[in-house]
C-alpha positions in Angstrom: 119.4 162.8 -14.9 117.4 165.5 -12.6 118.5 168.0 -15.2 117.0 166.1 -18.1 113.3 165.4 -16.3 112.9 168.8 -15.1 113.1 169.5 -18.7 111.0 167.1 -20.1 108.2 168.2 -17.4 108.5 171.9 -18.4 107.7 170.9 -21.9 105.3 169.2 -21.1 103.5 171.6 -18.8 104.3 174.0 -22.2 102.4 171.9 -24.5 99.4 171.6 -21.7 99.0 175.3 -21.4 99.3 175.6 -25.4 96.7 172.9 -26.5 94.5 174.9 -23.3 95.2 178.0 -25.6 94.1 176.5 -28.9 90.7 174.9 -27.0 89.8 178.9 -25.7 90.5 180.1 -29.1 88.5 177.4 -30.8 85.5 178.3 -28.5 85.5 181.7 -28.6 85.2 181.5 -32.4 82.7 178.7 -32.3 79.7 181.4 -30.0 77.6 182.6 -32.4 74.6 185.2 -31.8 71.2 185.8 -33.6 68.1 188.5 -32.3 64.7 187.5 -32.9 61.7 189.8 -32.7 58.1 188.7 -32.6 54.6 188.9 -31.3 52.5 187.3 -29.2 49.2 185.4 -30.1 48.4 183.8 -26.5 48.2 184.4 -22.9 46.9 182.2 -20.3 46.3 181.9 -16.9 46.6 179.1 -14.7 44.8 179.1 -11.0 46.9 176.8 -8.8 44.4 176.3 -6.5 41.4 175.3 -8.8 43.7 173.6 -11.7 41.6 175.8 -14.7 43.4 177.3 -17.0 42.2 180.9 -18.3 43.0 182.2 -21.6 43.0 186.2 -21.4 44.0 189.0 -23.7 45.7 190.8 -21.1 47.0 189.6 -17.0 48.4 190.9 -14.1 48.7 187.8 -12.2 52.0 188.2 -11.4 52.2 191.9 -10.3 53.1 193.5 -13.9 50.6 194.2 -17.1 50.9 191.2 -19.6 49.5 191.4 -23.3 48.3 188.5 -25.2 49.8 191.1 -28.6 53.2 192.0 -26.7 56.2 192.5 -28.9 58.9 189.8 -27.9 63.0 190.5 -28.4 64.6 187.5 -27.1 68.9 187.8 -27.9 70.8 184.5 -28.1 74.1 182.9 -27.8 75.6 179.4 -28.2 78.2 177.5 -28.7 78.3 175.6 -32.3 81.0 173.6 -30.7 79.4 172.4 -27.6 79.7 168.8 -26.1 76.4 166.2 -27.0 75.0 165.0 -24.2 74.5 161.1 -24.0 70.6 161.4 -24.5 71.0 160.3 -28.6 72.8 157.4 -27.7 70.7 156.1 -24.8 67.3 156.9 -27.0 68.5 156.5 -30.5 64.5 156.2 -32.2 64.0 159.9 -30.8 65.6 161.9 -33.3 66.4 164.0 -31.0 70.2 165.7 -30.0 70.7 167.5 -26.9 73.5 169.8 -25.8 72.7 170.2 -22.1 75.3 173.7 -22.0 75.0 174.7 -25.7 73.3 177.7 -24.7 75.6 180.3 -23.4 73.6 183.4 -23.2 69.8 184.2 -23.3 68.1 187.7 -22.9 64.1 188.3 -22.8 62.1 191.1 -23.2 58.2 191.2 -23.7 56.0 194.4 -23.5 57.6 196.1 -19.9 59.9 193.1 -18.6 62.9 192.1 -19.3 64.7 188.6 -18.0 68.3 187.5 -18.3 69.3 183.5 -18.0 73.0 183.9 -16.2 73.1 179.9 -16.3 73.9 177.5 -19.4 70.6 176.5 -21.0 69.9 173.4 -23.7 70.0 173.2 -27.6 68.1 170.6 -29.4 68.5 169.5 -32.6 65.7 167.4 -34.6 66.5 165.2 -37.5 63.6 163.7 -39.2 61.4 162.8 -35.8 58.1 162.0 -35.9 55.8 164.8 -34.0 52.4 166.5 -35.2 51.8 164.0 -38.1 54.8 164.7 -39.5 58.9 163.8 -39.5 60.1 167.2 -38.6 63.5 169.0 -38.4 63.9 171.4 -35.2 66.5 173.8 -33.9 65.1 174.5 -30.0 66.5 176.3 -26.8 65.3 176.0 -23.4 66.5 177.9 -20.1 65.0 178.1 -16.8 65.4 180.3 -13.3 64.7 180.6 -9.6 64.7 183.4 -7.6 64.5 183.9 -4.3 60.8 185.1 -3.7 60.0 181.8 -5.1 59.3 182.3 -8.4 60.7 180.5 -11.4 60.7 181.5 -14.9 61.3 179.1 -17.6 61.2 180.1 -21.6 61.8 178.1 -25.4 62.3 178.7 -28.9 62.2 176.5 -31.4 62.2 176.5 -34.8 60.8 173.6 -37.0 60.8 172.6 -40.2 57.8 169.9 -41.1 59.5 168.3 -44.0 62.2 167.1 -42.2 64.6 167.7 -44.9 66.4 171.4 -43.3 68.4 169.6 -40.8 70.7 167.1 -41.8 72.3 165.7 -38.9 72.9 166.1 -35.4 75.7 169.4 -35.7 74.5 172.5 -34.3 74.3 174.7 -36.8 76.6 177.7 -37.4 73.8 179.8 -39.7 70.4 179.4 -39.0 69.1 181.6 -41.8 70.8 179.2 -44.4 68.8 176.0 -43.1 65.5 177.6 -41.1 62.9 180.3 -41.9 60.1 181.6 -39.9 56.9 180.0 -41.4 57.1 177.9 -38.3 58.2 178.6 -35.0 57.2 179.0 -31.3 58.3 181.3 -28.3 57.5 180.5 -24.7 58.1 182.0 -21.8 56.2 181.3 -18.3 56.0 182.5 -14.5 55.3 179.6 -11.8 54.5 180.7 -8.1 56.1 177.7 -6.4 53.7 178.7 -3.4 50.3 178.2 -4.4 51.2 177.1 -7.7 49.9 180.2 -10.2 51.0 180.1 -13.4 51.0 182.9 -16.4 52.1 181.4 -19.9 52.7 183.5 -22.7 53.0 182.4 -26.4 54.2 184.1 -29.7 55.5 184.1 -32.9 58.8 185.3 -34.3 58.9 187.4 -38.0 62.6 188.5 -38.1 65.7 187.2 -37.2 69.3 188.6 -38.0 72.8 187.2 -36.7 74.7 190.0 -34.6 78.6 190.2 -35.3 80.5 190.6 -32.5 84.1 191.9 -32.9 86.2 188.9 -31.8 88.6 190.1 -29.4 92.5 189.7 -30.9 93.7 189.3 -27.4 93.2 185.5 -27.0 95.0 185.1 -30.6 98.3 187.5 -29.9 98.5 185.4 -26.4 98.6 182.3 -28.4 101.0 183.6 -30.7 103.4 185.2 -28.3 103.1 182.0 -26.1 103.9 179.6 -29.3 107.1 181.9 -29.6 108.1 181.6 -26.5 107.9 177.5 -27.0 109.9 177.1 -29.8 112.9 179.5 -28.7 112.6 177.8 -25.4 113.1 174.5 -27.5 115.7 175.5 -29.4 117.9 176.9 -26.7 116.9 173.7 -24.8 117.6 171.4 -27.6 121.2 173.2 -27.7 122.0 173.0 -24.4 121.4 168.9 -24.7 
């Protein structure tokens, strides 16, 4: 009897670590990567002191030169197979779907800095809600930092169409050339001085886009492989030992 449920419990831990397998696999295909490039169109300035906001054509608020016509690169990767959050159920009128770890990987670059997120940021998907006059379909990431000299950095991109007929749905989508263009998007990025409250805001547009391929790694697929082998002749010399 001790025989037989030692057995049934290594199968099952078997089965656990295989189904583990196929989730790792499925996500590793499912992170998909796309470059944008752009330009800025706006700079402003915020005094934390006085509460005015500035618009400039160039800063150095926060200690490095700022153009209002910087070239942007931002570099992105999510997860087309990330987990909704519960925000779609609780507000269903918003249109709005929000994957609160979609984003997996965000890298900035404007003029002479350059900014990585290490931490999972949001996706958003619009379908048909009502903003600027219009029911509007939207693709939009968000991520945000601290660091230690107390300043925090947060950044967005989104990309909308005003039609509301791109996005059908509440998916993340796996090709974003396929159901957005560029004749409308926006690029964000911001420094905050949480001591006196400074800000700097940058705006811009993005006019290319183009999906990196990234070699998927065969590792995670021969381990799945060799470890389904190993089930089955372990259930077959198990089943004739029975």
């Amino acid at each position: 009897m001790f025989i037989v449920i030692l057995k049934k419990l290594y199968q099952f831990v078997l089965f656990f670590v295989a189904v583990s397998l196929l989730g790792i696999m499925h996500s590793y295909a499912a992170l998909i990567t796309y470059e944008f490039s752009g330009i800025g169109n706006r700079i402003f300035e915020h005094n934390g002191q006085s509460g005015i906001n500035t618009t400039v054509v160039n800063s150095s608020f926060f200690g490095f030169n700022l153009k209002n016509d910087d070239v942007f690169n931002i570099l992105i990767t999510y997860n087309s197979s990330a987990l909704e959050s519960n925000f779609r159920q609780n507000y269903p009128d918003q249109g709005t779907a929000i994957y609160s770890s979609g984003l997996i990987n965000y890298i900035v670059n404007i003029g002479e800095v350059d900014y990585s997120f290490n931490l999972p940021g949001n996706i958003q998907i619009w379908d048909n809600r009502f903003s600027v006059g219009s029911y509007t379909d939207a693709f939009s990431i968000s991520n945000s930092k601290f660091f230690d000299n107390d300043l925090f950095i947060t950044s967005s991109f989104g990309m909308f169409d005003r039609t509301g007929q791109s996005q059908t749905g509440f998916l993340v989508p796996e090709n974003l050339e396929n159901i957005f263009d560029l004749s409308s998007n926006i690029f964000h990025f911001a420094w905050v001085d949480r001591n006196n409250g400074n800000q700097l805001h940058y705006y811009g547009t993005a006019k290319a886009l183009s999906s990196i391929s990234i070699p998927e790694s065969p590792s995670p697929y021969l381990l799945g492989l060799g470890f389904f082998c190993v089930i089955f002749c372990r259930y077959k010399k198990m089943n004739r030992c029975d």
